[in-house]
N, C-alpha and C positions, 0 to 999 in steps of 0.2 A: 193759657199758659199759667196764669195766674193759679186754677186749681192743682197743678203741678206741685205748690211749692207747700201745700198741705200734704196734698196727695201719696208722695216718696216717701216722706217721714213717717206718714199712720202705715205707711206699709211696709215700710224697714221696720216698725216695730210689733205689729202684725205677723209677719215673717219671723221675728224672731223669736216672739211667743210661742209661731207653732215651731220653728229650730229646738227651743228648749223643749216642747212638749214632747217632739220625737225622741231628743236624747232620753228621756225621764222612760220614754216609753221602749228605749231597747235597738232605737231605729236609727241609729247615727251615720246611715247612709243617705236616710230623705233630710237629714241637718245638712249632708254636705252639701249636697244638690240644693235646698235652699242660699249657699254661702255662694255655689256654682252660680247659679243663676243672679244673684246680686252681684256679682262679679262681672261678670259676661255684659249686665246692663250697664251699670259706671262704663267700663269702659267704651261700650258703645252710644252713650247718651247723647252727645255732642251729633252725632248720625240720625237718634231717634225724634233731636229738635229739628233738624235739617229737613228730615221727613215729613215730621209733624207739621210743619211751615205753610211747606209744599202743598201739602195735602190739603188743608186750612182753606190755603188760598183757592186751589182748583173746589173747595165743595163753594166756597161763596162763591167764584164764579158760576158753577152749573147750580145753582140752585134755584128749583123751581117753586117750591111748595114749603110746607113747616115740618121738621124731619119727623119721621114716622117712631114715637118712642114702646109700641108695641111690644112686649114679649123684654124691654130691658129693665133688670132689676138695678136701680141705684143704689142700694145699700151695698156692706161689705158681707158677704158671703161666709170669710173668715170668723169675722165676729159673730155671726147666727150661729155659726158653726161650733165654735167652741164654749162660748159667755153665753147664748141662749140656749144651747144643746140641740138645734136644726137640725139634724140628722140626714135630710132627704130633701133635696131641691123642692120638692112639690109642696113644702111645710112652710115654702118662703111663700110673704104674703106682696102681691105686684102694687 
């Protein structure tokens, strides 16, 4: 939970980065859909903790082994994307 309370904020502003870049670029339909989607989660967050909890608790109970992190990228995607110019999923380095 605790990365949670970085987490929202580098991506509300993330988000909003690419919100301006679409305006700038002519797109102010993929701006609204970023504001839709911020929308849609606030109001559902209080749900997405619930889940979250839930979830938590059933993987520490069935857990057998050290989780498999194969194949996930930890960085932000966003940011390669736009401030390193990544163009292509396969250019991110695992």
């Amino acid at each position: 939970m605790t990365n949670l309370l970085w987490i929202i904020p580098a991506k509300l502003v993330l988000d909003g980065l690419a919100g301006l870049k679409f305006l700038l670029d002519g797109k102010p339909k993929s701006t609204l859909a970023i504001i839709k989607a911020h929308i849609s989660f606030y109001i559902h967050l209080p749900l997405v903790f619930e889940r979250r909890n839930k979830e938590y608790h059933w993987i520490q109970k069935s857990k057998i082994n050290p989780p498999n992190m194969k194949g996930t990228y930890l960085n932000s995607i966003v940011y390669k994307y736009y401030l390193e110019g990544k163009k292509k999923f396969s250019k991110l380095k695992f």
